[in-house]
N, C-alpha and C positions, 0 to 999 in steps of 0.2 A: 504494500500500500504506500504509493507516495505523499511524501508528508507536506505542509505548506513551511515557509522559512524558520516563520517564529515557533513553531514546535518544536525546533532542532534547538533553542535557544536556554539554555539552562535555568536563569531565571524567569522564564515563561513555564521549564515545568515545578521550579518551587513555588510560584505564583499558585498555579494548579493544586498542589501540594495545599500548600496554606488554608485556600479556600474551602478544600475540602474536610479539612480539620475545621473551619469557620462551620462548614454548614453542621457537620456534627452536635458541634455545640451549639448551634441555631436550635437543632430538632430537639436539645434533652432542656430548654430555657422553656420558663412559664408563656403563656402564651401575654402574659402583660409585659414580660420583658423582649418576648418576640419581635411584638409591634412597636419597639421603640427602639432601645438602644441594640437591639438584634439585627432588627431590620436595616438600622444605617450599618453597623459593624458587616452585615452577609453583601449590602449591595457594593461598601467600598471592596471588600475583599475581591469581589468578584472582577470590579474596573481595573484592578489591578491587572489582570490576564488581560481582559479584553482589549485595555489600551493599548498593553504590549504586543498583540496581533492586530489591532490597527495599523497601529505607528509602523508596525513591519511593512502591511501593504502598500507602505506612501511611498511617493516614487521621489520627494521633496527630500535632503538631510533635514532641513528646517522643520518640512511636517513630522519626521520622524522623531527626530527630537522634542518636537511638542507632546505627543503621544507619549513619550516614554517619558518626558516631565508628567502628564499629567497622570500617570500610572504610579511615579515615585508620591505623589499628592497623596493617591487614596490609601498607599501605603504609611504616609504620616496618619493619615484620616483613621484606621483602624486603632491608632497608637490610644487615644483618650475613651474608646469605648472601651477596650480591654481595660484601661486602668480604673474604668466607672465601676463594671463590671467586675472585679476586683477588691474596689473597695467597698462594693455594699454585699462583698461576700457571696454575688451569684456563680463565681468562680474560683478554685481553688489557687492558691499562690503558683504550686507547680504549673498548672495550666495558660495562667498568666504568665512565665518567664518565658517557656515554651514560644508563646504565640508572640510575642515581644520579640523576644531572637529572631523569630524568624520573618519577622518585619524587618528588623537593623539588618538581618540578612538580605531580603529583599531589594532593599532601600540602596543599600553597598553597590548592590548587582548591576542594579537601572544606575546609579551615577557612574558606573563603569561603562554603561552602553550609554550613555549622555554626551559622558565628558570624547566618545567618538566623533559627534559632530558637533562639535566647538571649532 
């Protein structure tokens, strides 16, 4: 099966990665925390990948680079619902450093593919 660019791209599969741990933890939150700080935490999770297979398809550096900015964004964007989530205790500490890591990890990855079209 031929694949498209950005799926060959490491940070596009721990994007993937990530959010699938988001949705996990989407499905075991009360459904009052679903609808609030869930739902923003699962939909930046997700912009995360999608930007990053946008911004691949642009034929621009410029646009690509936009893309992968604003993919590094939703990855800040997850950073304050984890720590909300967190401190009123709907998440254990371990699952919080977890999901923290693997944002700064994220976050690393996309300034690594940013700082290529500078």
């Amino acid at each position: 099966m031929e694949k498209f660019d950005f799926e060959k791209l490491n940070v596009y599969q721990k994007a993937l990665d990530f959010t699938d741990r988001i949705c996990d933890l989407f499905e075991k939150m009360p459904f009052s925390i679903q609808k609030t700080i869930g739902d923003n935490l699962l939909r930046a999770a997700i912009s995360i990948a999608s930007n990053i297979a946008e911004g691949s398809g642009r034929r621009g550096k410029r646009e690509k680079k936009h893309f992968f900015e604003i993919a590094q964004g939703s990855a800040y964007e997850c950073v304050p619902s984890l720590a909300i989530l967190h401190k009123r205790n709907k998440i254990k500490k371990e699952v919080y450093e977890n999901l923290y890591n693997e944002c700064c990890t994220i976050s690393k990855m996309l300034t690594g593919l940013i700082s290529r079209f500078v």
